[in-house]
N, C-alpha and C positions, 0 to 999 in steps of 0.2 A: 151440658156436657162439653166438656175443652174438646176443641177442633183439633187434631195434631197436622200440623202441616210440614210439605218438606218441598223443596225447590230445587229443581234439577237444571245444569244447565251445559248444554253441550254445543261447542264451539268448531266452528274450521274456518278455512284461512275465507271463505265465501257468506256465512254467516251466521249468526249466532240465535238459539233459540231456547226461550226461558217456558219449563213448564212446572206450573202451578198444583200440587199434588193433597188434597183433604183425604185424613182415611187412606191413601192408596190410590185415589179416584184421583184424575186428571180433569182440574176445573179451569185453567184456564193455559193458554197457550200465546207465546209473545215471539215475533220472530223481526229479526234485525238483520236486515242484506248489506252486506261492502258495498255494492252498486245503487243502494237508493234506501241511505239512514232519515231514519225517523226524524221529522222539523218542527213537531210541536216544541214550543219552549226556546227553541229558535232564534236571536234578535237581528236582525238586520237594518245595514243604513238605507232606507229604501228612496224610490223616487215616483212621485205622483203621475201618472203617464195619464189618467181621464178622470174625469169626475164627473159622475150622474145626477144631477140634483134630482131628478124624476123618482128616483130611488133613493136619495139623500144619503147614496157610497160614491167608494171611490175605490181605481183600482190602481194598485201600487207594484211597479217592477223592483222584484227583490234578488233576480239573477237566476231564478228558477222558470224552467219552460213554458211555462204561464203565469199572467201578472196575477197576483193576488188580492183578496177581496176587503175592502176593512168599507163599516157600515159606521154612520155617526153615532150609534151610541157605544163604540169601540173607541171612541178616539176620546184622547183623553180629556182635550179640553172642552169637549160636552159636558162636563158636572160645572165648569163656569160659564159656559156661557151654554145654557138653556134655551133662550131663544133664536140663535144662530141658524144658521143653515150652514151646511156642507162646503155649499160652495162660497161664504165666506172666510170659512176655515182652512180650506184648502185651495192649489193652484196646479195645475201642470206644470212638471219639473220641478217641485218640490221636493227637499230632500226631508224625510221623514224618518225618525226610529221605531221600528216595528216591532211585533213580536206575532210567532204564526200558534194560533190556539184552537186549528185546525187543519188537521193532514189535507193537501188536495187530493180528493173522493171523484171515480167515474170520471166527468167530466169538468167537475166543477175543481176552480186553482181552491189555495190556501186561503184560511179566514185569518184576519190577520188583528190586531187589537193596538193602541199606542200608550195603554196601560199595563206598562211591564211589571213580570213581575219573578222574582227569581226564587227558584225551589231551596231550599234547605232540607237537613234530613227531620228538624221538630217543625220549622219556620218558615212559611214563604216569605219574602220579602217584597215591597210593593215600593221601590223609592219614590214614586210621585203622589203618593198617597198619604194619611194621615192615620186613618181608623184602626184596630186592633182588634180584626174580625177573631171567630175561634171556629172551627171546623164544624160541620152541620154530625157530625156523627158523634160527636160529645151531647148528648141531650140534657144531660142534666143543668139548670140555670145556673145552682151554688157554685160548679165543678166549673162553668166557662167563666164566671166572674170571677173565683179564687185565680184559673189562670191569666185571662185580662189583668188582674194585680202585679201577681207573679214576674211577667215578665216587664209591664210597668218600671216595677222596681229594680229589674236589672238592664234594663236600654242606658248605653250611655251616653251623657250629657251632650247635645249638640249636633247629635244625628240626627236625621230627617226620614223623614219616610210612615209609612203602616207596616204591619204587618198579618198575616192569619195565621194561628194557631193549630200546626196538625193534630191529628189526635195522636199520635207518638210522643207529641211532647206530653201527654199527662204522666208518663214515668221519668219521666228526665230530668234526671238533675240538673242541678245550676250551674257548676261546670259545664254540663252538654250544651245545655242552651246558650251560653256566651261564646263557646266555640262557635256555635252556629251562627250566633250572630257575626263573631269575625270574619268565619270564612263567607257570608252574605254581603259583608261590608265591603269586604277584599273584591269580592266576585264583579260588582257594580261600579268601585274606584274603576278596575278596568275594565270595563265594558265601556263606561263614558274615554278614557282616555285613547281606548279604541275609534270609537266614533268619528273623534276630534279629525282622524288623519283618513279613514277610512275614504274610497270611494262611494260614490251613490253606487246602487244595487248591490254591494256586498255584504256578504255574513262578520258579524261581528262579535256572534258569540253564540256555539253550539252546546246543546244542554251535554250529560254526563251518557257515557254508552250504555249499552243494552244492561250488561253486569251489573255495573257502579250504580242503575237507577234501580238495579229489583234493590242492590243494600240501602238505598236511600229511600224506596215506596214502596216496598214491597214485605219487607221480615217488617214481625210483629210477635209480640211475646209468644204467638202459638208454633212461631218456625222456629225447628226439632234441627235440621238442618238444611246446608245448604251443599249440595254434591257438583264439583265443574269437572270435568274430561279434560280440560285446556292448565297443563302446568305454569304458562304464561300468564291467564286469565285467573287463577288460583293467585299468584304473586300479586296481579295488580292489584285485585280485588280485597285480598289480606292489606297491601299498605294503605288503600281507601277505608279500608274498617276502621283501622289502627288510628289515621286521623281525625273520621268522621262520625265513623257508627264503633265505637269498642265493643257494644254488648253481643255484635254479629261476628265480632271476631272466632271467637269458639266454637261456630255453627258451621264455617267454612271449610269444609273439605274437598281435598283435591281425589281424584274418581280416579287410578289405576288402569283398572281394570280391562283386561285385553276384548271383552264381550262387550259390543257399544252401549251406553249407560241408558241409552234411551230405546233399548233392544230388551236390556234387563229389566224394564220396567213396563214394556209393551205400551210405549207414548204412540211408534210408528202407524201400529196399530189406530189407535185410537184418532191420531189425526188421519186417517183413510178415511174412517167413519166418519169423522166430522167435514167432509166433504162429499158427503153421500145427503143425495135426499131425503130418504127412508132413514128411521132412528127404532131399533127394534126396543120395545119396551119387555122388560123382566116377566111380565105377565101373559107375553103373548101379544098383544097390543102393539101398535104404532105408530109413531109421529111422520110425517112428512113436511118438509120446510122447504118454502120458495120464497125465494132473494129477488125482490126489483131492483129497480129504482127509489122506487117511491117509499116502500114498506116489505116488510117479509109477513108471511102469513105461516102459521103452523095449524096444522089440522092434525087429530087425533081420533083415534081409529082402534076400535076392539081387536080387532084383528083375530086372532085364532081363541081369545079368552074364554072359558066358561062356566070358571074355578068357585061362581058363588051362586047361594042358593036360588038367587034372584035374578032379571036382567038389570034392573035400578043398581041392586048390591054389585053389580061386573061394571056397570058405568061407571058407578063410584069410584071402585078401587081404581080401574084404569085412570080414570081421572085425575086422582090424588097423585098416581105415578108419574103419569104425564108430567104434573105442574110441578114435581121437582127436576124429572128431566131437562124440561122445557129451559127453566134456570141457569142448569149445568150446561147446555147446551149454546143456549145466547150468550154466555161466559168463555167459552170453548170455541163457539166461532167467529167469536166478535161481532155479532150483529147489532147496529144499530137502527136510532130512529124511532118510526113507527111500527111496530108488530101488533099484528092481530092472529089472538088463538081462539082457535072454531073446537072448544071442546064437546066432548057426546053430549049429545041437550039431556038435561035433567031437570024432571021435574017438582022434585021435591028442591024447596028453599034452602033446609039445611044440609044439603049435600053441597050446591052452589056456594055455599055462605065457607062451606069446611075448602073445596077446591082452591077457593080466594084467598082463605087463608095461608092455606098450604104456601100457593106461589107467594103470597107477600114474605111468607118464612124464608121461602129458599132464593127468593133475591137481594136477602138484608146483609150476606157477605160480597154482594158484586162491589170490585172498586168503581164502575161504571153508576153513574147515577140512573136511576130506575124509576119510572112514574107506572102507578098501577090503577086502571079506571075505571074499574069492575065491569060486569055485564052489561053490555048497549042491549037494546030493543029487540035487535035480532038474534041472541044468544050467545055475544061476539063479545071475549075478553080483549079489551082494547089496552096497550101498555105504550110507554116509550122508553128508553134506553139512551143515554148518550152516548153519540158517537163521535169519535175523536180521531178515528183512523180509521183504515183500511179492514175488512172484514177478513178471515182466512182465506175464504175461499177466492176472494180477489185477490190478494198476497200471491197465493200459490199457483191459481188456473186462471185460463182466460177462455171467450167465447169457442166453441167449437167451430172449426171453419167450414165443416159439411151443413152444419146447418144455423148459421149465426146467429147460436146461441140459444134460438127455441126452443131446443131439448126435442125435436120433432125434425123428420126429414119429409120430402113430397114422395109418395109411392111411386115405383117407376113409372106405373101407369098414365101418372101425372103428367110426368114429365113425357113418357110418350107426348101426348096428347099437345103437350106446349111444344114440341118439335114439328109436329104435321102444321099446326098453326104457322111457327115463324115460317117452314116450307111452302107453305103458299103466301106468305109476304114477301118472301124473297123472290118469290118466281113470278111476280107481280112487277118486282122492283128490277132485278136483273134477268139480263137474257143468256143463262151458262149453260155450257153444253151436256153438265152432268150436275148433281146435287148430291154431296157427299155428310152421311150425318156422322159425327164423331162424340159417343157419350160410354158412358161405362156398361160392364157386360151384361149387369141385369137389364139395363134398358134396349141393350142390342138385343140380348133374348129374347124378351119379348116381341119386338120387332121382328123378330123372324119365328117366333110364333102365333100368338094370339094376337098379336097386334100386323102380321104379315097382310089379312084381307086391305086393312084399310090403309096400309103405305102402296102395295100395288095400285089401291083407288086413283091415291091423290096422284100415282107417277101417272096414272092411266090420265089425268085430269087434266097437269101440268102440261103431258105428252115429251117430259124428260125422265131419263132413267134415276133413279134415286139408288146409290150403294152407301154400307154401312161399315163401320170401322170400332172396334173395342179400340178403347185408350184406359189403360189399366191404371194410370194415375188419377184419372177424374171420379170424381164422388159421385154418389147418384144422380145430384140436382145439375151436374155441370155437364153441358154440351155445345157442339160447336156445331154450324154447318158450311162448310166449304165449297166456292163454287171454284168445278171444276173449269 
């Protein structure tokens, strides 16, 4: 069955955010800030500031807040010289052409690679390269040799370089693709002429903006259309079609309308939920997703279901639900890496066998590359996802400052309790005429309730008076104690 798809994209002067819409259904979400644009694709003249041979990387300042990471088998002239090390390759203070093929994540900079390679809307281009890859999502052999041929025959004489094959160029005509290859030829003359004059640490050359890259990676014969809110962003976007993508030109619609476009379609909505733990399933059922470090884990849960005639028949169904969810969901919030899904244990094989299917079905439109590793031992779908940027929920929020980040706060009780402590370390350490606690109301309440016996103790103890102070700014976990 054809997917109809449509692309909305709604813009202000702070940033721009593209969502991805199958059916009606919001599957993915892409957002672009003025204050901190997207660097994959990136190229910069960089300079070598350390080299780890122990690690056989090195780290290169490129003019962003942390040096970025390039590894030997990133750097280009690993494919000649195989037995090398790192540190014969490189130096401190070296000036280097980079390109960044990872956003910096948490705490870690940008991954950086010295195998550029520059996007086209059918064509990447790869100038220091030779080979004529074709896109892994082409499966058929006959269909990536006829193109291997194809464009063979129209490269012209005395250019240099590889290139790979997207899977857009399988409808593209021969016109398109030689545009592409001009504007790729064009793109690279200057980048290098750039370089030549450029300082070390600076950008040399930034891919195309949020818009310009859905018309160039994003439509595909099933987008219906494309709707923008920005009469500006409509312009640009029509004279990029017009040169780059024509077949996108007709799809491009400018959005009016005075009810915000992303209102009329309940996107707001929709990304509230996808920053919510809990994910309610149609059936009654629930996912719950936690985001580390390391891995995200989704667990799934019957929740209120009891719609079949069986319990095995209710696991199932939830099951099956979940694993398209689950899909929509790692698509919707960007999650990468490692995930592991903790689905309802089943014990029959071919429910297990159908669930597996399911999710391999509903990850084969992700543009994210997706590894699927069936059942481990303890009943744990194990998967991976590539990640290439920042998640939503990093994008938009950051750790809670009452309680960093835990999702748990200490009960006042707690924190009572760590007060009477520091109160006799302090009264150990200084000699003050009064000891004054300063924490928030619930923890004063208690203190002049149930907790009243045993601060009388400790003042009885100390043999200094102990008074207490609400500070209506402090969170539960924070308090002070003041010598008077």
């Amino acid at each position: 069955m054809k997917m109809s798809e449509e692309i909305l994209i709604n813009v202000t002067p702070q940033e721009t955010r593209v969502a991805v819409l199958e059916q009606g259904v919001v599957q993915e979400l892409h957002i672009e800030r003025t204050s901190s644009l997207g660097l994959v694709g990136n190229i910069y003249k960089g300079e070598v500031c350390r080299v780890l041979p122990g690690m056989q990387s090195a780290f290169v300042e490129v003019g962003l807040s942390r040096a970025a990471f390039l590894h030997i088998a990133d750097l280009l002239e690993f494919g000649n010289n195989q037995e090398k090390e790192i540190q014969e390759l490189l130096h401190e203070g070296q000036p280097l052409m980079v390109q960044v093929i990872k956003e910096p994540i948490g705490t870690k900079g940008a991954r950086l690679t010295t195998q550029i390679s520059i996007a086209g809307r059918f064509l990447v281009y790869l100038p220091e390269q030779e080979h004529i890859g074709v896109s892994q999502r082409i499966e058929n052999e006959a269909e990536r040799e006829a193109l291997r041929e194809r464009l063979t025959r129209l490269l012209p004489e005395g250019v240099e370089g590889g290139y790979i094959i997207r899977t857009m160029a399988e409808t593209a005509t021969d016109a398109e693709l030689l545009a592409d290859l001009d504007y790729l030829h064009k793109a690279w003359a200057n980048i290098r002429e750039t370089s030549r004059t450029a300082k070390n640490r600076s950008l040399i050359y930034q891919d195309l903006s949020l818009p310009m890259r859905v018309l160039r990676d994003f439509v595909n014969e099933e987008t219906e259309r494309i709707y923008v809110d920005s009469r500006e962003t409509f312009q640009k976007m029509q004279d990029f079609a017009q040169r780059y993508a024509s077949a996108s030109l007709e799809r491009i619609e400018h959005y009016p309308g005075e009810r915000p476009l992303y209102d009329l379609h309940n996107i707001e909505n929709e990304i509230e939920k996808a920053l919510s733990r809990k994910v309610e399933l149609k059936s009654g059922g629930y996912l719950i997703f936690d985001q580390t470090e390391a891995l995200t884990t989704v667990d799934v849960n019957t929740g209120s279901f009891v719609g079949s005639r069986t319990l095995a028949d209710t696991i199932f169904k939830t099951n099956l639900e979940a694993a398209q969810t689950i899909a929509r969901q790692l698509r919707l919030r960007n999650l990468g890496g490692i995930i592991i899904i903790d689905f309802i244990d089943m014990e029959d094989e071919t429910h297990r066998a159908a669930v597996l299917d399911e999710l391999h079905k509903a990850v084969t439109r992700d543009r994210a590359r997706t590894s699927i590793h069936g059942f481990s031992g303890l009943g744990l779908v194990e998967m991976t996802r590539k990640r290439t940027r920042e998640s939503l929920g990093h994008i938009l929020c950051e750790p809670c400052p009452c309680c960093q980040g835990r999702g748990e706060l200490k009960t006042a009780q707690t924190v009572c309790y760590e007060i009477l402590r520091e109160l006799l370390r302090e009264s150990r350490q200084f000699n003050a005429r009064e000891y004054r606690i300063l924490a928030s109301q619930k923890v004063i309440d208690l203190f002049l309730d149930e907790e009243s016996q045993a601060l009388a103790m400790l003042s009885d103890f100390i043999g200094k008076p102990i008074s207490l102070q609400v500070e209506a700014q402090y969170g539960q976990e924070t308090f002070d104690i003041v010598l008077m």
